[in-house]
C-alpha positions, 0 to 999 in steps of 0.5 A: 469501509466506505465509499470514496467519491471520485471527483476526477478535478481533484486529480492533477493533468498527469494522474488524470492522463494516466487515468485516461489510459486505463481500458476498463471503466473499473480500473478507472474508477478504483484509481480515481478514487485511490488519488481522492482518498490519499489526498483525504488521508493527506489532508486531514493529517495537515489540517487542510482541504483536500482541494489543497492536496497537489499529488506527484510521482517521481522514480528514485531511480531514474527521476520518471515523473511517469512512475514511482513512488507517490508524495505530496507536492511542494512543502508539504510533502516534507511534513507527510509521507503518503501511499496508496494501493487500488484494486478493483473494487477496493481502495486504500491509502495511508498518510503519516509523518513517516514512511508509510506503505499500504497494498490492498489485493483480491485474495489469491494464490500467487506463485511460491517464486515470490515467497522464500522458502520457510513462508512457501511451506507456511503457504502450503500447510494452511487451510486456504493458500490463498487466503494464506499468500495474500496476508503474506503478499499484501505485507511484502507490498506495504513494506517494499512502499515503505522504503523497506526491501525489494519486489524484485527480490521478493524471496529475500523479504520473509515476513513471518514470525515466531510468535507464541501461538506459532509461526504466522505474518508478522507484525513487525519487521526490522522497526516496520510495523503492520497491521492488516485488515479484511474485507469481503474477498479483499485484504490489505496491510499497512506498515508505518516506520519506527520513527512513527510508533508511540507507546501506550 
């Protein structure tokens, strides 16, 4: 884990307006540094500046520039796919040259309502629930920003597995594969396609 320094004319007049509109100063400075890190991550995957790196936001479903998903502009944006997720405290972001999601959270227990009924049940026979839900929900984000799923329909996108050391968060879902990581009081989850995997 590192710092990220938040240099907020890297970001574009939009993210720098909805930067503006966040209350708290720490709000405000997990997403500066959320916008600088994606365009890092960007950057180094394309050989080039960050400076270089131009970030949007469009909504598939209703073509807001205000909400949705977001990508690279102009050309570039064909040959790396990005994402990025912020909390307070704890940023992270992925670039990849396919559909990729990521989602750091503070762990802690959220309601079974978001989880299906098999992974309520693992939630509730685990030491620590929330440590427990918060491997489940980070995976579940990562997912859904990849392309894979729905959080309206957060129920419907089991992520556990049967393994052989038992029942527990999968690694792999439908051709999306994760990985998780931990910090002090945080953890995250990334997932990347199928198209991205190579074998070694």
């Amino acid at each position: 884990m590192a710092e990220v320094e938040a240099d907020l004319e890297l970001l574009t007049a939009a993210e720098r307006a909805r930067h503006e509109r966040l209350v708290a100063e720490a709000d405000k400075q997990a997403y500066a540094a959320a916008h600088v890190l994606v365009r890092e991550c960007a950057a180094e995957l394309l050989g080039t500046a960050r400076e270089e790196i131009v970030i949007g936001q469009r909504c598939a479903r209703c073509g807001s520039t205000e909400h949705g998903a977001p990508s690279v502009a102009g050309d570039a944006g064909t040959a790396v796919h990005i994402s990025l997720s912020h909390t307070r405290g704890q940023v992270a972001a992925v670039a990849a040259t396919s559909r990729c999601g990521i989602d750091v959270e503070k762990v802690s227990r959220g309601p079974d309502r978001a989880l299906s009924r098999r992974e309520a049940a693992w939630v509730a026979g685990q030491e620590d629930a929330a440590y427990a839900f918060t491997r489940l929900w980070v995976r579940k984000e990562a997912l859904v920003k990849a392309g894979h799923g729905s959080m309206a329909a957060a129920q419907r996108l089991d992520v556990l597995t049967d393994g052989s050391s038992g029942v527990g968060p999968a690694d792999q879902v439908d051709g999306v594969r994760m990985t998780e990581w931990e910090g002090s009081g945080f953890l995250g989850a990334v997932a990347i396609c199928a198209d991205m995997w190579t074998e070694s």
